[in-house]
N, C-alpha and C positions, 0 to 999 in steps of 0.2 A: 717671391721667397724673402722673408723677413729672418732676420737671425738679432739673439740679445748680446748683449759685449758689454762687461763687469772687470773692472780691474780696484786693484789698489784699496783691497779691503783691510789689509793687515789686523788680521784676528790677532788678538793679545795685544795690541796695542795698548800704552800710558800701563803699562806694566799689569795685566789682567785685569784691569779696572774692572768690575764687573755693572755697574752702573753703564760702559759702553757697550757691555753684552746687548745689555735693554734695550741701546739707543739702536745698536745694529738687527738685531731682531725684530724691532718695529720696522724697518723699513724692507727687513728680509721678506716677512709673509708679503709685504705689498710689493716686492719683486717678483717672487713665485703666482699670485694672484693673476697680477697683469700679463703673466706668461701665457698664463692657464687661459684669461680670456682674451688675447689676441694669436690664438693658438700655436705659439711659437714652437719649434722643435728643436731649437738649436742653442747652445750657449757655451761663449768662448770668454775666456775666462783670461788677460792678457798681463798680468802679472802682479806679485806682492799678494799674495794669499794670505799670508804670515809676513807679522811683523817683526820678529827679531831673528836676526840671522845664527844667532849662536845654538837658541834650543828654544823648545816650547815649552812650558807648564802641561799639567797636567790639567788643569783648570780652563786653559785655554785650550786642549784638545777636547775636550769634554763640552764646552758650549761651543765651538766651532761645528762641531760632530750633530749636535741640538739643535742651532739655529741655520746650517748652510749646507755641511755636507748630506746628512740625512734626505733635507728637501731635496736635496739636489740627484742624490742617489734614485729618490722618488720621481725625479724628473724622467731620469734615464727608465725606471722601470717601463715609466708610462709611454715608452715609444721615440722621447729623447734622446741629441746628442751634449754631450760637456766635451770640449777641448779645452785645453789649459797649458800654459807655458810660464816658465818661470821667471820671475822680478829681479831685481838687484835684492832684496829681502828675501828673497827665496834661496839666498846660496851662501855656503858658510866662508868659503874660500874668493877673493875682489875678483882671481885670474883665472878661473875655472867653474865649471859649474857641475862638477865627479860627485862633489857631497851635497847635494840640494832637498829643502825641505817634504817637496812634493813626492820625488821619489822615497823618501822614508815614511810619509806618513799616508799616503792616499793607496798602499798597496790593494786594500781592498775595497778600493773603489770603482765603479766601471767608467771610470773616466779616460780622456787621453792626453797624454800626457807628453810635451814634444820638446825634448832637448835642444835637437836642431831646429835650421830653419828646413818650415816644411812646409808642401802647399796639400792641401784640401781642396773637394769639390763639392759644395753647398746648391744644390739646386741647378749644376750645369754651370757655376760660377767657380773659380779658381781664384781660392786666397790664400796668400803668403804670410806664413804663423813666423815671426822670429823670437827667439828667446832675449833674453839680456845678454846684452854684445860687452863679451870681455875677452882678455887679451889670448885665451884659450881660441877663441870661436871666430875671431873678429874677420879671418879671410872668411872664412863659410858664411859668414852672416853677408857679407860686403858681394861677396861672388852671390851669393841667391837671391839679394834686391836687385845687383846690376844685371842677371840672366833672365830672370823672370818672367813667364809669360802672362802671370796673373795681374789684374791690374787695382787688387785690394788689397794691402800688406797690413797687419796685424801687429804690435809686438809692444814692448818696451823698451822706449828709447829715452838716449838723451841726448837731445839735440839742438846744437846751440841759436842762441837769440828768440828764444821760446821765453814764454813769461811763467816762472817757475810758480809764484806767488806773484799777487797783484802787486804791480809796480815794481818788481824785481825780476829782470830777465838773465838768461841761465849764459854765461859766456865761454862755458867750453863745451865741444861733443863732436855732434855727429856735423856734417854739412846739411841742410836741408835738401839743399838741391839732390842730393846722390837719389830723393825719392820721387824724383821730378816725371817718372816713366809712369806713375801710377796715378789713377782716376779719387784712389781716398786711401788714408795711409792714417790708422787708428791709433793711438799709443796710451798707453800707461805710463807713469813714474812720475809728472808732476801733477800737483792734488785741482792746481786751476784747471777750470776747463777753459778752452781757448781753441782758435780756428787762425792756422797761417797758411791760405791759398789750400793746395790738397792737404794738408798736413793737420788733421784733429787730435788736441788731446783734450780726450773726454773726460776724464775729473774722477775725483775718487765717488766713492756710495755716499760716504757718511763726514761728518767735521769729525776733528780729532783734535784741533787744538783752535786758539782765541782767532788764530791766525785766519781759519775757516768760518769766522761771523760773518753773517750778510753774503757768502761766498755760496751760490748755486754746488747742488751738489747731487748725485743720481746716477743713471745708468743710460743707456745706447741702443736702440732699437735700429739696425739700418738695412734699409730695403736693398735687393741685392740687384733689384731688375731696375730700378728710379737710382741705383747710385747715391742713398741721398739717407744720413741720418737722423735718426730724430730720440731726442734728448729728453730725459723722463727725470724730473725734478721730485730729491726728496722731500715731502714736507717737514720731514723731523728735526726739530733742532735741540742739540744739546749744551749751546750757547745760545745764554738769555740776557739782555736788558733792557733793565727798566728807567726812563728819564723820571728822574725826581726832581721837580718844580711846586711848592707846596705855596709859593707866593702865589704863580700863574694858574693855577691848576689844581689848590686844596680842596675843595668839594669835588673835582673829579676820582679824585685820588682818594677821598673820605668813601665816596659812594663805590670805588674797584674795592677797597680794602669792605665791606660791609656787602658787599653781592658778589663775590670771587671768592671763592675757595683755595685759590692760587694753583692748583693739580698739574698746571702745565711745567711749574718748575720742578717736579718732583725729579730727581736722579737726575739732574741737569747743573752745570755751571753758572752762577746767577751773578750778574753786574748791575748792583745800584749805583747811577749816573746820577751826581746830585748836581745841578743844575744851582737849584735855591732852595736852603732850608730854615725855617723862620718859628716852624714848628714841632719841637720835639718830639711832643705826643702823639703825634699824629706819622712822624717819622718812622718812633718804636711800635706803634702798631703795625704799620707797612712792613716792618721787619720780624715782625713775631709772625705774622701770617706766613711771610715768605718759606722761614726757618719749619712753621709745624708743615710747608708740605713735605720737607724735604729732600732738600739741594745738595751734591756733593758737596758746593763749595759756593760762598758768597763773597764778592768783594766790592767797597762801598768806594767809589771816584767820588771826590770833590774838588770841583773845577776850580774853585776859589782859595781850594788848600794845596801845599806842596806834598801833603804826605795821605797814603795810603792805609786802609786798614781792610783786612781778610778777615773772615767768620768762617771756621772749618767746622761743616758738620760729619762729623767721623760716623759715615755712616755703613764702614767697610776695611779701617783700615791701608788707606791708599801708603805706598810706598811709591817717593819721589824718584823719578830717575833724572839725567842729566840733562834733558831737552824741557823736561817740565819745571825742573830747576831755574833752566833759563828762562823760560817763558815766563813763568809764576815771579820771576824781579823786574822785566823791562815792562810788563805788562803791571805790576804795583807801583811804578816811579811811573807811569803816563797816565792823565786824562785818556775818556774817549778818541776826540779827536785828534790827539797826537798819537795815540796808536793805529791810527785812522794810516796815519801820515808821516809817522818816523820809526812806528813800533813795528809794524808788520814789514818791512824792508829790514831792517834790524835784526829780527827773528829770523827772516830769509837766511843774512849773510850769518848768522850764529851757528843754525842748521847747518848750512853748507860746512861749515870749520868741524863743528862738530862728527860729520860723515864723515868727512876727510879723516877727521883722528880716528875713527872707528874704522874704517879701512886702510889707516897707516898700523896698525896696534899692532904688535905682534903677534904673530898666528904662532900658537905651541903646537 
């Protein structure tokens, strides 16, 4: 018995960008697909559904409904189960989880939907669903992992000396050991994927920020009878660069730019890496191709120069919020390899400051 396990999709994220609708729905149908042909019946669904905790758009209910819940309703037609439990982005309140987005917006869904922790039985196997452990729930959550007879627990956790982002580990939370009774212990809430002893965090579906280049990224297939997951990589990226070397590599570059169409950057975030540039012409053509596939956004690194330049193609209207704010300065003052190296740990601890304000703010 095989079950799929999806977390950390946050629909409406970078504020309904709708270029990430695209990016998420390419890899939606190739979730549903691979369903369909390794006949799965089962999908649990382990937190952060929704990206913002305060409300949704209307834009963002509307292609969430399009590319996820729809299929997914179609899953359940066809003889399917969805379980689902909710995220730290699932609840509008840090200490309770009374107001949550799931419960408002999936009423007429045939989904299930589990506040508590709860256990399940998938094929003769018993797994333990927990929700996001806050200061409401935290005995119920703590008493059902330490009681347990099930030996696969589910949930969204945070748990410290986990590597939140590459090269940056998370130094407050839960103890790991408290899940030391169980055989595999799933979680959501940080976007790396990463393995400590029984303890998996599977990783988000999709990239969402620069942070997420080069960074594996997909869903969870885990057999229930073998104990043993297996990790389904997205191909989709919506972070692109391109090394520009027109010293080393002019006629390669002459011959991309005259038999490429460039299609693959269209609705994607596009970084030209200038390595060497000795030829203008040759440069502005590179960039005029880029620009007619169209890119949300292009930003040109020169390794040689202290300063940054951006080319916004407005091709939607984007409205900055405060985490793209950040990202979009420490990531225009760094080369590649210094975001390689100093940006992405940086971004980590900015994020983190930034949560923190966003669950310090005042609740009206």
């Amino acid at each position: 018995m095989k079950i799929a396990i999806i977390n950390d999709t946050h629909f409406g994220v970078r504020n309904d960008l709708q270029a990430m609708f695209l990016h998420q729905d390419k890899f939606n149908k190739k979730f549903f697909q691979e369903l369909k042909k390794r006949k799965i019946k089962t999908i649990i669904h382990i937190g952060d559904l929704w990206d913002r905790r305060k409300y949704i758009s209307f834009v963002t209910l509307n292609k969430t409904r399009e590319i996820f819940l729809d299929p997914l309703k179609q899953f359940v037609e066809d003889g399917g189960t969805v379980h689902m439990i909710p995220g730290n982005h699932d609840i509008r309140y840090r200490n309770t989880l009374s107001v949550n987005s799931l419960s408002e917006t999936l009423g007429g869904y045939p989904f299930n939907i589990h506040l508590k922790p709860t256990e399940i039985n998938i094929g003769g196997k018993e797994i333990l669903l927990v929700p996001w452990i806050c200061d409401e729930n935290e005995k119920e959550c703590l008493d059902a992992i330490k009681n347990t007879k099930a030996l696969v627990c589910l949930g969204h956790f945070h748990i410290n000396g986990i590597e939140m982002h590459r090269g940056r580990l998370s130094d407050s939370g839960l103890d790991r050991n408290i899940f030391s009774r169980f055989d595999f212990v799933g979680s959501g809430h940080f976007h790396h994927r990463s393995v400590y002893g029984n303890v998996h965090y599977l990783g988000a579906p999709y990239q969402f920020t620069w942070a997420d280049y080069n960074d594996p990224r997909g869903f969870t297939i885990f057999d229930l009878e073998k104990m043993k997951p297996e990790f389904l990589d997205n191909p989709f990226d919506i972070f692109k660069v391109f090394h520009y070397n027109d010293e080393a590599n002019g006629q390669g570059i002459q011959e991309t730019i005259d038999t490429s169409n460039f299609s693959e950057y269209a609705n994607c975030y596009v970084r030209i890496n200038i390595q060497k540039r000795i030829n203008m012409y040759l440069f502005d053509q590179l960039l005029m191709k880029i620009q007619k596939a169209g890119p949300i956004r292009i930003s040109i690194m020169d390794e040689h120069s202290t300063e940054a330049s951006d080319i916004e193609i407005d091709i939607e209207n984007e409205i900055l919020d405060t985490r793209t704010i950040l990202e979009r300065y420490v990531e225009s003052i760094l080369s590649e390899d210094e975001w390689v190296k100093t940006g992405k740990p940086t971004m980590s601890i900015l994020s983190e400051l930034y949560n923190e304000a966003v669950a310090l703010e005042t609740i009206e």
